[in-house]
N, CA, C and O atoms as a Maestro MAE file, in Angstrom:
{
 s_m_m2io_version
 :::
 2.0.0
}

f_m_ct {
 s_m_title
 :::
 protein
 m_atom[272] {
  # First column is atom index #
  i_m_mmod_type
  r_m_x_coord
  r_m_y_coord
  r_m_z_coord
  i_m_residue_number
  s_m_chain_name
  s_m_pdb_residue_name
  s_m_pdb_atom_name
  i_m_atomic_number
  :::
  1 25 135.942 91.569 43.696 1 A "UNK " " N  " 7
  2 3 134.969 91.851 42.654 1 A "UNK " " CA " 6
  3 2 134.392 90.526 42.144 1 A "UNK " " C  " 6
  4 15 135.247 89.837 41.587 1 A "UNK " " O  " 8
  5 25 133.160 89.985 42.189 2 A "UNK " " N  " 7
  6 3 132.184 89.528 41.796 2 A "UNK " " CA " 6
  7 2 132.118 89.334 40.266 2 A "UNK " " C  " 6
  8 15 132.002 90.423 39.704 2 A "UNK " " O  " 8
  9 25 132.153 88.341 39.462 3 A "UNK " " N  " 7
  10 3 132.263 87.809 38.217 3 A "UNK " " CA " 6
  11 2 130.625 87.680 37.832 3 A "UNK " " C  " 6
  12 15 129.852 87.246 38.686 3 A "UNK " " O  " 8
  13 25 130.143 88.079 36.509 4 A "UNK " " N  " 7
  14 3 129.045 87.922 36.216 4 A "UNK " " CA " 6
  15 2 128.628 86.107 35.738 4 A "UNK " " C  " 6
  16 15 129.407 85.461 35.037 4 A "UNK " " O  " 8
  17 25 127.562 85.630 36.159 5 A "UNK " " N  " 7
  18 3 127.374 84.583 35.973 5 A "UNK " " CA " 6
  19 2 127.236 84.063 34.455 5 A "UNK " " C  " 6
  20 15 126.655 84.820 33.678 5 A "UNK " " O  " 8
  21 25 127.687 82.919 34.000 6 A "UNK " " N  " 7
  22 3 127.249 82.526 32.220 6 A "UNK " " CA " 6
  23 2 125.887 81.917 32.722 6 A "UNK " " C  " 6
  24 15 125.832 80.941 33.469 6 A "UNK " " O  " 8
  25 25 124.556 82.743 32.127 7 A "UNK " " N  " 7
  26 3 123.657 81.994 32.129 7 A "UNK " " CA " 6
  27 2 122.783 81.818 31.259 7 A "UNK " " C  " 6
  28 15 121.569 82.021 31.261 7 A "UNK " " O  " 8
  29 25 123.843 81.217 30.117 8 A "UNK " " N  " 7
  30 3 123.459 80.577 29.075 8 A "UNK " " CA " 6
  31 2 122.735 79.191 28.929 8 A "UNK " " C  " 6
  32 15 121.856 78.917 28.112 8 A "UNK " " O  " 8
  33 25 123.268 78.393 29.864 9 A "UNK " " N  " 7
  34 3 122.525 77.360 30.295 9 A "UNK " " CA " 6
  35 2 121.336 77.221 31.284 9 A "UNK " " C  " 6
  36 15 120.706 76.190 31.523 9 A "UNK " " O  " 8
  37 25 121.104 78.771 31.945 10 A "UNK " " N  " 7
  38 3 120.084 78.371 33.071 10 A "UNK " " CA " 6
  39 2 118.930 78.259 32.038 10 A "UNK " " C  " 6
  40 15 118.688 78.421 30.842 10 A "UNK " " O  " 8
  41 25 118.217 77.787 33.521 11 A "UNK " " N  " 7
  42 3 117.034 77.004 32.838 11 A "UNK " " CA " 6
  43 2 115.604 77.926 33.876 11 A "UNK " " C  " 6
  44 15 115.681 77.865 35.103 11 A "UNK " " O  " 8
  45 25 114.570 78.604 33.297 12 A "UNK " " N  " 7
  46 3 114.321 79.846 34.000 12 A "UNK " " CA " 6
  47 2 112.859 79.151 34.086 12 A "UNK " " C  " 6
  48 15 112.490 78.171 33.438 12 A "UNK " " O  " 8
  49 25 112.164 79.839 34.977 13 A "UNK " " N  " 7
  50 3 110.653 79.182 35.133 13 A "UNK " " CA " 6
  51 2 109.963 80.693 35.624 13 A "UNK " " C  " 6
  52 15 110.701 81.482 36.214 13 A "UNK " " O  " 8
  53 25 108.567 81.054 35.368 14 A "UNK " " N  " 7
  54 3 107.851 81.629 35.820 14 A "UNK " " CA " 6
  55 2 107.153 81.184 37.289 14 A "UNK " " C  " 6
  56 15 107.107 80.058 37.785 14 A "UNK " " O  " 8
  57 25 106.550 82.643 37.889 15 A "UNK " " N  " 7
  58 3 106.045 82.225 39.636 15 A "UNK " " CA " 6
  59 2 104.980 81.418 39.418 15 A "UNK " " C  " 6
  60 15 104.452 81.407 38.306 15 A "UNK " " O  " 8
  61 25 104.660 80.876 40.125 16 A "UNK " " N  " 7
  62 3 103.288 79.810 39.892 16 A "UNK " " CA " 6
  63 2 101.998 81.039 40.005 16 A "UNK " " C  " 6
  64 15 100.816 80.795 39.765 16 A "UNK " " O  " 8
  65 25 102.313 81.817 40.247 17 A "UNK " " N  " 7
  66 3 101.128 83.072 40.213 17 A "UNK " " CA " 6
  67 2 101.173 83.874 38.708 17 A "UNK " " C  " 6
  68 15 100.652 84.926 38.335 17 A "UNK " " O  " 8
  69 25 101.724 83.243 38.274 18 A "UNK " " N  " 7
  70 3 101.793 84.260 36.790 18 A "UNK " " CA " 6
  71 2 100.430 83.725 36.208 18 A "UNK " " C  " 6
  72 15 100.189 82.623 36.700 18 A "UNK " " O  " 8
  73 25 99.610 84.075 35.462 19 A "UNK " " N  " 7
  74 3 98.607 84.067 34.617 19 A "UNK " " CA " 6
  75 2 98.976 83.297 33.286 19 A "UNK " " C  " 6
  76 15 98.191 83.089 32.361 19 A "UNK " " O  " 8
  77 25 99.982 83.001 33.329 20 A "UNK " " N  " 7
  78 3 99.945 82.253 32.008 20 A "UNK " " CA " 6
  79 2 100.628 82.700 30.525 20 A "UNK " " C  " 6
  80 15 101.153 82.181 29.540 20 A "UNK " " O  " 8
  81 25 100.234 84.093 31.084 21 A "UNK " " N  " 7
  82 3 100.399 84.767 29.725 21 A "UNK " " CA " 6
  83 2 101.769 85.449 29.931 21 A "UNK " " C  " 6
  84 15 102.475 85.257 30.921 21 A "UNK " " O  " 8
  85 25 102.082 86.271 28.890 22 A "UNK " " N  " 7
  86 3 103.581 87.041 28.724 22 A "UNK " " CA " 6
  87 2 103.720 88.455 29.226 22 A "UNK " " C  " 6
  88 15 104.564 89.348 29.299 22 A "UNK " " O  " 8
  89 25 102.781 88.269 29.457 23 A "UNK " " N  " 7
  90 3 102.426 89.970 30.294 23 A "UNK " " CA " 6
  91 2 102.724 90.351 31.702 23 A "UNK " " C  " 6
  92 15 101.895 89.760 32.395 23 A "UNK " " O  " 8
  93 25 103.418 90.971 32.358 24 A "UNK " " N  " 7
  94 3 103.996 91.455 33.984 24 A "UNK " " CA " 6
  95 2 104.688 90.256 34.595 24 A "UNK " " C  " 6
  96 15 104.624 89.991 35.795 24 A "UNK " " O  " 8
  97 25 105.415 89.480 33.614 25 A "UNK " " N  " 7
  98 3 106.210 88.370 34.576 25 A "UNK " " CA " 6
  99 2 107.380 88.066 34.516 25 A "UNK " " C  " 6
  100 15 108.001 87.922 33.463 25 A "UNK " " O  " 8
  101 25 108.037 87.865 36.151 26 A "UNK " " N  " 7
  102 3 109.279 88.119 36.170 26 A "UNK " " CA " 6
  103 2 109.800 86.225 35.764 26 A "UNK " " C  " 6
  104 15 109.012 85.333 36.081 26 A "UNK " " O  " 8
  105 25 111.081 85.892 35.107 27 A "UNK " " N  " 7
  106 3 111.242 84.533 35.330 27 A "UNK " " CA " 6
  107 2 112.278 84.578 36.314 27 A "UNK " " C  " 6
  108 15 112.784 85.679 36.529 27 A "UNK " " O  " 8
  109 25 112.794 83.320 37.120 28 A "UNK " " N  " 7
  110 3 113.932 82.985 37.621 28 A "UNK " " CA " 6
  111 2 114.566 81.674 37.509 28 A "UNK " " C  " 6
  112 15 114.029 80.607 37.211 28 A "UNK " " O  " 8
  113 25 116.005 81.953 37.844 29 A "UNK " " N  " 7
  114 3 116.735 81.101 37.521 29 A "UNK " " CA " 6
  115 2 117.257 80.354 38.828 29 A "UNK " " C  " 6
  116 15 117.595 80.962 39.844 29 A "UNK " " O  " 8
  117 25 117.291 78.678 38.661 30 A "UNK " " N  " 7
  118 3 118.094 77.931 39.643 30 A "UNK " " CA " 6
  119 2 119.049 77.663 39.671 30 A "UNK " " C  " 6
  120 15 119.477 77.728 38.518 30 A "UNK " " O  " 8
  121 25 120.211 77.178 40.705 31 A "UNK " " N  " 7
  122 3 121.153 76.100 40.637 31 A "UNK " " CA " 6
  123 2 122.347 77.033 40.594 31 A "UNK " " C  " 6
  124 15 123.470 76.683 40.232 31 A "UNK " " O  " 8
  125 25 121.905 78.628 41.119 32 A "UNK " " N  " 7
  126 3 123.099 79.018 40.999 32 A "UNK " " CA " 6
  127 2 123.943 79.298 42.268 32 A "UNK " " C  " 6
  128 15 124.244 80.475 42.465 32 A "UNK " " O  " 8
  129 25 124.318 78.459 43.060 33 A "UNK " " N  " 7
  130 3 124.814 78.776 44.290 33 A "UNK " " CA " 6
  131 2 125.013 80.883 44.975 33 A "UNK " " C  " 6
  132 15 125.595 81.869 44.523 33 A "UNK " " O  " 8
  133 25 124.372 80.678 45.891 34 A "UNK " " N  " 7
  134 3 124.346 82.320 46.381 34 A "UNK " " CA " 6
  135 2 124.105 82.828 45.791 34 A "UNK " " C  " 6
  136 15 124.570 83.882 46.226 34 A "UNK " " O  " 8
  137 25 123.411 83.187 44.474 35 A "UNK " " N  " 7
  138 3 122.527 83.967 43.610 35 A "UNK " " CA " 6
  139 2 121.237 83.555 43.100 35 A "UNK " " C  " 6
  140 15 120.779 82.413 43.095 35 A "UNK " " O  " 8
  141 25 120.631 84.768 42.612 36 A "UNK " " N  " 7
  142 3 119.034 84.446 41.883 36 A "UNK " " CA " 6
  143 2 119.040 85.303 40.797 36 A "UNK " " C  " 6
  144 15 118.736 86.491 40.914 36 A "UNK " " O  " 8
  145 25 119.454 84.648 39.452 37 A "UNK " " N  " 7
  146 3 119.418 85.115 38.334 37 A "UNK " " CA " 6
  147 2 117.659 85.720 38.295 37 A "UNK " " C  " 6
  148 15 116.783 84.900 38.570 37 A "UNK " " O  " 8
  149 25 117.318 86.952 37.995 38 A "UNK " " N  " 7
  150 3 115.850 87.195 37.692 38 A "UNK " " CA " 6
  151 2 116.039 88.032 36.093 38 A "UNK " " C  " 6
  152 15 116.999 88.713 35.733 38 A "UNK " " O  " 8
  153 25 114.865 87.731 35.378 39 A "UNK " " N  " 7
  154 3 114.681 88.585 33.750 39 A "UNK " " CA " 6
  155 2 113.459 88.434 33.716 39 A "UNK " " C  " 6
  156 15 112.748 87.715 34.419 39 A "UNK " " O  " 8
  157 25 113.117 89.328 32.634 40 A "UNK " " N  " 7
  158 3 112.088 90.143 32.100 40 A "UNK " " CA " 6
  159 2 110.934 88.804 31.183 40 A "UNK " " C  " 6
  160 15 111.172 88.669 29.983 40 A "UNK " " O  " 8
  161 25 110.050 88.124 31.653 41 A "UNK " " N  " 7
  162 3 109.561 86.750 30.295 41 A "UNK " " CA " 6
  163 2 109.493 87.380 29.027 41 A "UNK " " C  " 6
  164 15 109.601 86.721 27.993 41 A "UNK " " O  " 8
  165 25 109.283 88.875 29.031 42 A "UNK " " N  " 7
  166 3 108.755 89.553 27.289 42 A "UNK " " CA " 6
  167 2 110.052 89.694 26.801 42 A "UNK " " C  " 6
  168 15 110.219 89.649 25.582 42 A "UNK " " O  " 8
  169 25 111.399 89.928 27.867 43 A "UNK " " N  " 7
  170 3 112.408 90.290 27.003 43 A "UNK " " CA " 6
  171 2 113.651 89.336 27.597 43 A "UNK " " C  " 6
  172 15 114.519 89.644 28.415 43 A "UNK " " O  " 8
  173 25 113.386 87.812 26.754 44 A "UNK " " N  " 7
  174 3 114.096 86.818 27.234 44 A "UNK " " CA " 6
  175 2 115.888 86.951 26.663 44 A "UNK " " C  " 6
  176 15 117.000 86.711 27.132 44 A "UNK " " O  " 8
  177 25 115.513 87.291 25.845 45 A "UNK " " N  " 7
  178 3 117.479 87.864 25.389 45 A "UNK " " CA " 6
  179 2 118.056 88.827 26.122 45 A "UNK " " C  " 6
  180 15 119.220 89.198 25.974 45 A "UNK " " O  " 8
  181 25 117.011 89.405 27.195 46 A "UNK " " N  " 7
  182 3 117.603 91.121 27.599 46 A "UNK " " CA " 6
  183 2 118.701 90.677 28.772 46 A "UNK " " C  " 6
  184 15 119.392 89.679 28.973 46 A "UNK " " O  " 8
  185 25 118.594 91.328 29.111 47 A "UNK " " N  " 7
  186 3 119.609 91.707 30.301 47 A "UNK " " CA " 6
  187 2 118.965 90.866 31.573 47 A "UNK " " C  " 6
  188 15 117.738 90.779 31.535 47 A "UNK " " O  " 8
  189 25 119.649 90.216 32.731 48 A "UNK " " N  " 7
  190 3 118.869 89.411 33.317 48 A "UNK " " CA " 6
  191 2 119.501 90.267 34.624 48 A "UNK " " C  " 6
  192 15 120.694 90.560 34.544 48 A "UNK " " O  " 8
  193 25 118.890 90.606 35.605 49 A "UNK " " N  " 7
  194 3 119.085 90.951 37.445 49 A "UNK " " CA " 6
  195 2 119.483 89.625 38.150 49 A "UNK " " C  " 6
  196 15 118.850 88.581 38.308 49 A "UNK " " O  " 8
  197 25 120.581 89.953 38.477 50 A "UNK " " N  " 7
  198 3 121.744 89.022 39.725 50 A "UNK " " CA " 6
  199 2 121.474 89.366 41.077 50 A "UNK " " C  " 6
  200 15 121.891 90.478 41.402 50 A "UNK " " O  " 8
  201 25 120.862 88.678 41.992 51 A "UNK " " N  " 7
  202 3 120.466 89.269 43.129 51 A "UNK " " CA " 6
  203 2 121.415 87.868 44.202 51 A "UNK " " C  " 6
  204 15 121.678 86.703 43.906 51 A "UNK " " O  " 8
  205 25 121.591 88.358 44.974 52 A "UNK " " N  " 7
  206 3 122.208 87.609 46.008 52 A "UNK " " CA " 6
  207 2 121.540 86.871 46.802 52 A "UNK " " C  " 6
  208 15 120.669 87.510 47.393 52 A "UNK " " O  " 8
  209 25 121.601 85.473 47.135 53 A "UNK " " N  " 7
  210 3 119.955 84.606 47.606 53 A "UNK " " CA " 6
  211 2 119.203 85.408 48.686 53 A "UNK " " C  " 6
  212 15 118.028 85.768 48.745 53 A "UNK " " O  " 8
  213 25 120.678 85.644 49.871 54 A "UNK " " N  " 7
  214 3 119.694 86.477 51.231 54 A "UNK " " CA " 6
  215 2 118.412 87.812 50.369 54 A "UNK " " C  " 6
  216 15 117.223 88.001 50.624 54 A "UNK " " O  " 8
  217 25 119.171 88.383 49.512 55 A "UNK " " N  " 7
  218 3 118.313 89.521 49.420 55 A "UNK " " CA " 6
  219 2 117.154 89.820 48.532 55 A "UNK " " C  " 6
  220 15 116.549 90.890 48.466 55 A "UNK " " O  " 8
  221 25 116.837 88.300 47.592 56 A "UNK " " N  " 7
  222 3 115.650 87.653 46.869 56 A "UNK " " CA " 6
  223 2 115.052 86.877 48.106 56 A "UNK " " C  " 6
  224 15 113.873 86.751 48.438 56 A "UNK " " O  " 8
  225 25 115.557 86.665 48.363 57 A "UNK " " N  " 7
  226 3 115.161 85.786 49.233 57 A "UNK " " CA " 6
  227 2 114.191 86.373 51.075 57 A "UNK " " C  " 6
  228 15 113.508 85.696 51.844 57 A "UNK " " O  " 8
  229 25 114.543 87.642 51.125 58 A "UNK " " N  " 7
  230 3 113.792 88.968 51.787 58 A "UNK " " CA " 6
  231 2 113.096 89.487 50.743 58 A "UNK " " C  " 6
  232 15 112.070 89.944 51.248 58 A "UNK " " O  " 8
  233 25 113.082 89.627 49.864 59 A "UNK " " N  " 7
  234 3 112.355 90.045 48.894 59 A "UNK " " CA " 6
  235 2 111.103 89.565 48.778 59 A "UNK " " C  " 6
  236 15 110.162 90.258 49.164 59 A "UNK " " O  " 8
  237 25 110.877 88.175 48.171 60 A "UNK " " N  " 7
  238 3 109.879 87.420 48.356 60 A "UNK " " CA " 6
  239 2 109.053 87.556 49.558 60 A "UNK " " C  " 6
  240 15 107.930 88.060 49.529 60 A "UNK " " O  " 8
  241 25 109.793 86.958 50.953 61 A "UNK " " N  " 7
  242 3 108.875 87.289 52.028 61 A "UNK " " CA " 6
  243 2 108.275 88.649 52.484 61 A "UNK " " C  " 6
  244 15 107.227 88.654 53.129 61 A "UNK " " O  " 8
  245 25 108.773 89.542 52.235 62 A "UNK " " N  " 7
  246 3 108.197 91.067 52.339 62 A "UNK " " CA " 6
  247 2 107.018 91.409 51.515 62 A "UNK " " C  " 6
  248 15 106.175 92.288 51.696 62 A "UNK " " O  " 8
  249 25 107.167 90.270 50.289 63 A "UNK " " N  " 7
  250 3 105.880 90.534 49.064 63 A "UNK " " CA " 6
  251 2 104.743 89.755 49.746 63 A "UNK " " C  " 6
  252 15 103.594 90.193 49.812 63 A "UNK " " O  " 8
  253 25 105.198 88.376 50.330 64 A "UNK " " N  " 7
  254 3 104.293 87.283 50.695 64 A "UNK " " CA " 6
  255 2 103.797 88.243 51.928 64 A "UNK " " C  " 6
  256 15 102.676 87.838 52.236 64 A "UNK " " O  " 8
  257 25 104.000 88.846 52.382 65 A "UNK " " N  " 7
  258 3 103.827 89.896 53.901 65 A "UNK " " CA " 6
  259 2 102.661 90.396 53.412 65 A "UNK " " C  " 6
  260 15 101.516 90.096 53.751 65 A "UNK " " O  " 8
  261 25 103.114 91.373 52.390 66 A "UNK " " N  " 7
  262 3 101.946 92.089 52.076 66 A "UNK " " CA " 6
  263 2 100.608 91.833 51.278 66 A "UNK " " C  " 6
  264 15 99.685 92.644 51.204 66 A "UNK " " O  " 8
  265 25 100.644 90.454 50.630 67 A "UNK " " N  " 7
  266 3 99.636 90.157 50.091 67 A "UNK " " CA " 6
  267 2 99.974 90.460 48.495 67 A "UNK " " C  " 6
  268 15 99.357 89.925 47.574 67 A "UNK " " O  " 8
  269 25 100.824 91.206 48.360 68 A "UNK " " N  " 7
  270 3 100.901 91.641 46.700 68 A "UNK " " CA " 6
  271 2 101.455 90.379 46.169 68 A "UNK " " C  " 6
  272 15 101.675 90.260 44.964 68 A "UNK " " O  " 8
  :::
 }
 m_bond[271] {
  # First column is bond index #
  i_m_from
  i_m_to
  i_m_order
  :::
  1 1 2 1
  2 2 3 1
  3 3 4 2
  4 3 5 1
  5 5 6 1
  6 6 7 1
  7 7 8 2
  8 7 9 1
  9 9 10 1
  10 10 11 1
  11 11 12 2
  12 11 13 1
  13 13 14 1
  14 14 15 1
  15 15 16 2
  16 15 17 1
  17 17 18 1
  18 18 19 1
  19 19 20 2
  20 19 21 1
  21 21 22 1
  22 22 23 1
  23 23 24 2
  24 23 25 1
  25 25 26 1
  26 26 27 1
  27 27 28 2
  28 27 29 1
  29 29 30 1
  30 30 31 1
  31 31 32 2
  32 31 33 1
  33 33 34 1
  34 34 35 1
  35 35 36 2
  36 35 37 1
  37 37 38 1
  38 38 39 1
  39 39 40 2
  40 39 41 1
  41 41 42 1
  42 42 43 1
  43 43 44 2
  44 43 45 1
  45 45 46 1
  46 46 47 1
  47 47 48 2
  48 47 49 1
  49 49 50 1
  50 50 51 1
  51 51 52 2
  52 51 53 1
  53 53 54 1
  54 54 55 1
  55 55 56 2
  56 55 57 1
  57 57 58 1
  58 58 59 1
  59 59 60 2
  60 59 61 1
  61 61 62 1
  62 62 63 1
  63 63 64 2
  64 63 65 1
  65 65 66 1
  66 66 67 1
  67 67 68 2
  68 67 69 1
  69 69 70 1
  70 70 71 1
  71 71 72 2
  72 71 73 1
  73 73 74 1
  74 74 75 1
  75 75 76 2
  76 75 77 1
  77 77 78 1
  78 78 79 1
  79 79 80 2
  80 79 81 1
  81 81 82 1
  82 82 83 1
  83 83 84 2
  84 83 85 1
  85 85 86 1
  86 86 87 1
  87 87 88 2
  88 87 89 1
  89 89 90 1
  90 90 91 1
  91 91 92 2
  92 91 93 1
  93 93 94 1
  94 94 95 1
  95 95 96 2
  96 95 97 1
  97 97 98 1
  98 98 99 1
  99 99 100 2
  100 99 101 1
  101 101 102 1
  102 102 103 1
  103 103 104 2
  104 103 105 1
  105 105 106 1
  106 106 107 1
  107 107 108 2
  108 107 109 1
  109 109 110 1
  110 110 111 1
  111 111 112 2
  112 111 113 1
  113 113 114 1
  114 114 115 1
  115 115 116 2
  116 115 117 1
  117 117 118 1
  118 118 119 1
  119 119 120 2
  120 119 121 1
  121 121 122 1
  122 122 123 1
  123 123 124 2
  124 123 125 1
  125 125 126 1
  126 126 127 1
  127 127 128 2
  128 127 129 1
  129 129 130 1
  130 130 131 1
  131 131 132 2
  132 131 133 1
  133 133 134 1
  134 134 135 1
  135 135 136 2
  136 135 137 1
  137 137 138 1
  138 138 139 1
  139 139 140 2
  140 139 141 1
  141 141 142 1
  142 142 143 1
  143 143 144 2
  144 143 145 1
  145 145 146 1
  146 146 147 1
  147 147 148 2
  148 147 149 1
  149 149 150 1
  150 150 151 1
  151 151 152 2
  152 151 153 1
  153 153 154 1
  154 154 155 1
  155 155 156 2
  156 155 157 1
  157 157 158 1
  158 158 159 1
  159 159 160 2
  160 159 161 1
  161 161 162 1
  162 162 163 1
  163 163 164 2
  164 163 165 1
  165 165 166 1
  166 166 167 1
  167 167 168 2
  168 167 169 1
  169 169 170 1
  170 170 171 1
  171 171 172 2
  172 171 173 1
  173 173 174 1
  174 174 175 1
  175 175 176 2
  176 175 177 1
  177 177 178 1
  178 178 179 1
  179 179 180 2
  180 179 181 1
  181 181 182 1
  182 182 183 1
  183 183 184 2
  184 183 185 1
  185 185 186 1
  186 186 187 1
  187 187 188 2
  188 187 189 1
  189 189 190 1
  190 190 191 1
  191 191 192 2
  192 191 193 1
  193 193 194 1
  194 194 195 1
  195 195 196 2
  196 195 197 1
  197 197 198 1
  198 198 199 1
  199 199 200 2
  200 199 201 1
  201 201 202 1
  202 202 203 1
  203 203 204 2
  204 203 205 1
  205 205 206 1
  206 206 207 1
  207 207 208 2
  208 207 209 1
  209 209 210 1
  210 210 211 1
  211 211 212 2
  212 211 213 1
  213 213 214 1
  214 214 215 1
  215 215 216 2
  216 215 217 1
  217 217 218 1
  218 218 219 1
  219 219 220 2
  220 219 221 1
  221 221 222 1
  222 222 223 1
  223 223 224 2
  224 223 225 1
  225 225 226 1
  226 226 227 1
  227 227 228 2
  228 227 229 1
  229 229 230 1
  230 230 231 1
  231 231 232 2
  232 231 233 1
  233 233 234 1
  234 234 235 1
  235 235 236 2
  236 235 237 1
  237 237 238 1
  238 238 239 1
  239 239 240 2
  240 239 241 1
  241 241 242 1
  242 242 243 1
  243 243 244 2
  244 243 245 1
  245 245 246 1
  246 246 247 1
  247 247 248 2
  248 247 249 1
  249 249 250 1
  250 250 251 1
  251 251 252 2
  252 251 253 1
  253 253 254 1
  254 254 255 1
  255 255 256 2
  256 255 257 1
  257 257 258 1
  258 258 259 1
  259 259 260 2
  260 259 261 1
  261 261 262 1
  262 262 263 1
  263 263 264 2
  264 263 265 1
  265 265 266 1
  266 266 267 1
  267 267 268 2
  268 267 269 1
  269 269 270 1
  270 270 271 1
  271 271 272 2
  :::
 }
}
């Protein structure tokens, strides 16, 4: 069983495609060996998605695939 990460210290950045604003953007987090901390930018206290690098990491390219 898998321990939830403290990511109290990460340090989170928006996609370089975000608009700027606070509206539809996901942030993510670095530096965390074999994971990709992802959260909500409007709801920065909330709850943050733990994804495993391989499967952010297919993620992304399947988006970059399609143009979205």
């Amino acid at each position: 069983m898998s321990r939830t990460p403290d990511l109290g210290a990460a340090v989170w950045r928006k996609s370089s495609y975000s608009d700027g604003g606070d509206n539809n953007c996901l942030e993510v987090a670095h530096d965390f060996p074999g994971i990709v901390p992802v959260r909500d930018s409007k709801n920065p206290t909330g709850p943050a998605l733990v994804f495993p690098d391989h499967a952010w990491t297919a993620f992304v390219h399947g988006v970059r695939r399609t143009g979205r």
